[in-house]
C-alpha positions in Angstrom: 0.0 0.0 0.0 1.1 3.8 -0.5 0.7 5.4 2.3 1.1 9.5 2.2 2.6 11.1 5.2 1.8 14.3 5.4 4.0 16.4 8.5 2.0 18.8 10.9 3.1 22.6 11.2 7.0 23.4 11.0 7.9 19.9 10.0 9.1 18.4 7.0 9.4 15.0 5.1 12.1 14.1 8.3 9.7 13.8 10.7 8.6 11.1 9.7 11.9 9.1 9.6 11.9 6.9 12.5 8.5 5.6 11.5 9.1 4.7 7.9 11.4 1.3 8.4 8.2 -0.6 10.6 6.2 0.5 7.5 8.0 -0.7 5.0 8.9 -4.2 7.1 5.0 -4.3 6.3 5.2 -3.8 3.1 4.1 -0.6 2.5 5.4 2.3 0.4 6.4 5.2 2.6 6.1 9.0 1.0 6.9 11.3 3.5 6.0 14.9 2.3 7.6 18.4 2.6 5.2 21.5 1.9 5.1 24.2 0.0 6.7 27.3 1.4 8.9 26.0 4.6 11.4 28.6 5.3 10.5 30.6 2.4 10.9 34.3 3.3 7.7 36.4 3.1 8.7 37.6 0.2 8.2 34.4 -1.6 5.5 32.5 0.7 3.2 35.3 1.4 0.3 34.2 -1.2 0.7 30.7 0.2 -2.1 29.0 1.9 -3.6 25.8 2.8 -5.5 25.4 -0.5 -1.7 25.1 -1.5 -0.5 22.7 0.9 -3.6 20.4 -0.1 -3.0 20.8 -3.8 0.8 19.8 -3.0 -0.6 16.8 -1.2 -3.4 16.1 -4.0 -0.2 16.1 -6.4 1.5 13.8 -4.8 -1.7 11.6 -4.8 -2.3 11.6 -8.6 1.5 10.6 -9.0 1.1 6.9 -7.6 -1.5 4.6 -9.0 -4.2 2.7 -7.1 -5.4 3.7 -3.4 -3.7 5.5 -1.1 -3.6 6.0 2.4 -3.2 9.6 4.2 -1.5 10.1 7.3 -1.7 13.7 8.3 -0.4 14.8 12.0 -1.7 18.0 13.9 -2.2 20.7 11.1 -1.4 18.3 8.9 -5.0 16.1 9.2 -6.8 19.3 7.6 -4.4 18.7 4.8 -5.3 15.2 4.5 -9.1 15.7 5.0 -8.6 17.9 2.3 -6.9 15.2 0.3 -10.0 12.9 0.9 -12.2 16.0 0.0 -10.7 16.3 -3.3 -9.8 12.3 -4.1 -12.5 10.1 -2.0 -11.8 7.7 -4.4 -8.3 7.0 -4.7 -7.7 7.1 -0.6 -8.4 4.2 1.5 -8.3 5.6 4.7 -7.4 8.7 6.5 -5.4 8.3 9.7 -5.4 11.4 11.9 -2.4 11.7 14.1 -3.3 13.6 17.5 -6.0 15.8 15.7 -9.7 15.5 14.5 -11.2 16.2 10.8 -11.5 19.9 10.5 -15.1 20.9 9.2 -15.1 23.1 6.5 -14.3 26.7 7.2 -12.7 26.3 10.2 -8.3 26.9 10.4 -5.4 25.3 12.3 -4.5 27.7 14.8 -3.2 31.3 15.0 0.4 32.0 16.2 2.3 34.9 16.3 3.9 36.6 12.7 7.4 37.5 12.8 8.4 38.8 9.6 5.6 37.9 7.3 5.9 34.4 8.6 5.4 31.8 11.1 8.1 30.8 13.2 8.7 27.4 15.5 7.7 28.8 18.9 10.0 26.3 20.9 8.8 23.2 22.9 8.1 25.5 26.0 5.5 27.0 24.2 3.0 24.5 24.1 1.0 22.7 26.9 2.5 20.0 29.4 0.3 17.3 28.4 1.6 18.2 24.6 5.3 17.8 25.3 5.7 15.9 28.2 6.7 12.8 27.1 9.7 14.8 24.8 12.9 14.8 27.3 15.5 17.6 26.6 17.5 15.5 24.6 14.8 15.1 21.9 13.9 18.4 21.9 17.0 19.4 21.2 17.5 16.8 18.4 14.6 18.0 16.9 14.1 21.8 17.1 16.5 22.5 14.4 14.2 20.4 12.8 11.5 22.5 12.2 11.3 25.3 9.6 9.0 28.4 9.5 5.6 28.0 7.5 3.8 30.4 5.6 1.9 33.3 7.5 -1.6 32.5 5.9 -1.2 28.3 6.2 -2.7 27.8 10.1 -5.4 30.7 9.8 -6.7 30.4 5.9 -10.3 28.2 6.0 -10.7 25.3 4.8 -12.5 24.1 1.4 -14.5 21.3 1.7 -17.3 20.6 -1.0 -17.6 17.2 -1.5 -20.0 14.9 1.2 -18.0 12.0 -0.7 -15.1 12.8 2.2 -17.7 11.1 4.7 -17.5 7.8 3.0 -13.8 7.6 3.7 -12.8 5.1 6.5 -11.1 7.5 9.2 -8.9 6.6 12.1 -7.8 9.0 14.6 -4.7 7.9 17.2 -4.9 10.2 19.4 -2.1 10.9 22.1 -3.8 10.7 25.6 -7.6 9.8 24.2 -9.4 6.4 23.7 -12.5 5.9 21.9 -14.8 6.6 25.1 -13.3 9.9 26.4 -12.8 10.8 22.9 -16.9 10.1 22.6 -17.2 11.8 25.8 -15.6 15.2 24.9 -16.6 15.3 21.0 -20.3 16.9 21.3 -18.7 20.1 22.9 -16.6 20.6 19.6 -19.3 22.3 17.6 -19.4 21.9 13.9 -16.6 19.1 14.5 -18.6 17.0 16.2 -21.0 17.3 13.6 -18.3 16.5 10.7 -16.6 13.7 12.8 -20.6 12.3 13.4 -20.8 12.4 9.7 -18.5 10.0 8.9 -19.6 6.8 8.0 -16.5 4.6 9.7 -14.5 6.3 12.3 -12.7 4.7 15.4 -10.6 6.2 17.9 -7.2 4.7 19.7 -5.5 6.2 22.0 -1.8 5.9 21.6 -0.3 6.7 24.6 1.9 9.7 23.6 2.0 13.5 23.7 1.3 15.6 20.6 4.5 14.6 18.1 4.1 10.3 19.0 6.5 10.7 16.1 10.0 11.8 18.2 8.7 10.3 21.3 7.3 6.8 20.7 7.9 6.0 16.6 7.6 2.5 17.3 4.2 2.2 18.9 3.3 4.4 15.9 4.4 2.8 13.3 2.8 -0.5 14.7 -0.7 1.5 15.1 -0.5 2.8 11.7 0.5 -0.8 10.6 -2.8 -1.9 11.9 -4.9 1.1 10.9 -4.1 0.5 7.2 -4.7 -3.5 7.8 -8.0 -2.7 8.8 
């Protein structure tokens, strides 16, 4: 199977490299995308947006042949649901890593603009529960990692058109969440409650993990993604 791997915000095809050698022990066929735009200077990423960073992804869809599965993590899952959107029939599956399926309209986030772009905000930043399972030596193995992303990507809306996205199978890992509590919290979310409600096959696992599963525990991932795309 092609699987598509497509990074969250700030990261590029790299993140993904300690999952990729369980997948392809499986037998899969890893393509681990870089975005439009990353470290681009204002001057040369301003007019970039998500519809962008889901064409790029789209692109890289219509390159292989037969399905494809699309792996997207944090901001990355409203590139992938906008994959599905535009390609219901060529993907076999959607797996969301530590994030829902954005509804259409809605945005990633909003961080601060430093020069016409978005900067990494550092590890400290974000919540505990996020990055608690990332000790100081993997976060400073990976914040050179990360790369600035283009000022209108988290805040630009989402296109979605086509109700064909709903028959896609979805599965969401999410870091601290299991299929109950996930259940239990998803009816205060608002219009995502009603897109995740939509879908015709959705299931929830919880993987254990903080927000990027992908430095902390690449194993477990890889073997949850393994059985995701068995399913």
């Amino acid at each position: 199977m092609d699987i598509l791997l497509i990074p969250g915000l700030w990261l590029d095809a790299s993140s993904w490299e300690e999952v990729l050698p369980a997948l392809e022990e499986a037998g899969h066929r890893a393509h681990p995308l870089t975005l439009p735009g990353l470290d681009d200077p204002a001057s040369t990423s301003a007019e970039i947006g998500i519809a962008h960073w889901i064409a790029a992804a789209v692109s890289a869809v219509d390159a292989l042949s037969g399905d494809v599965v699309v792996v997207g993590h944090s901001g990355g899952g409203n590139v992938a649901w906008g994959v599905a959107d535009a390609r219901p029939d060529r993907v076999s599956r959607v797996i969301f890593v530590d994030t829902v399926p954005p509804p259409a309209g809605s945005a990633i986030s909003e961080f601060e603009v430093v020069d016409g772009v978005v900067p990494f905000p550092g590890w400290d930043f974000f919540p505990e529960e996020d990055v608690s399972d990332l000790d100081e030596s993997t976060r400073a193995r990976t914040a050179p990692l990360t790369h600035s992303v283009p000022a209108r990507v988290p805040t630009d809306a989402i296109a979605l058109v086509n109700p064909a996205r709903y028959r896609v199978p979805v599965t969401l890992l999410m870091g601290g969440l299991d299929q109950a509590a996930f259940e239990g919290m998803i009816d205060q979310w608002g219009a995502y409650a009603a897109e995740y409600r939509t879908i015709d096959d959705a299931e929830v696992v919880r993987i254990g993990s903080g927000h990027w599963p992908q430095f902390s525990v690449p194993e477990r991932l890889a073997e949850l993604l393994n059985a995701a795309i068995a399913r």
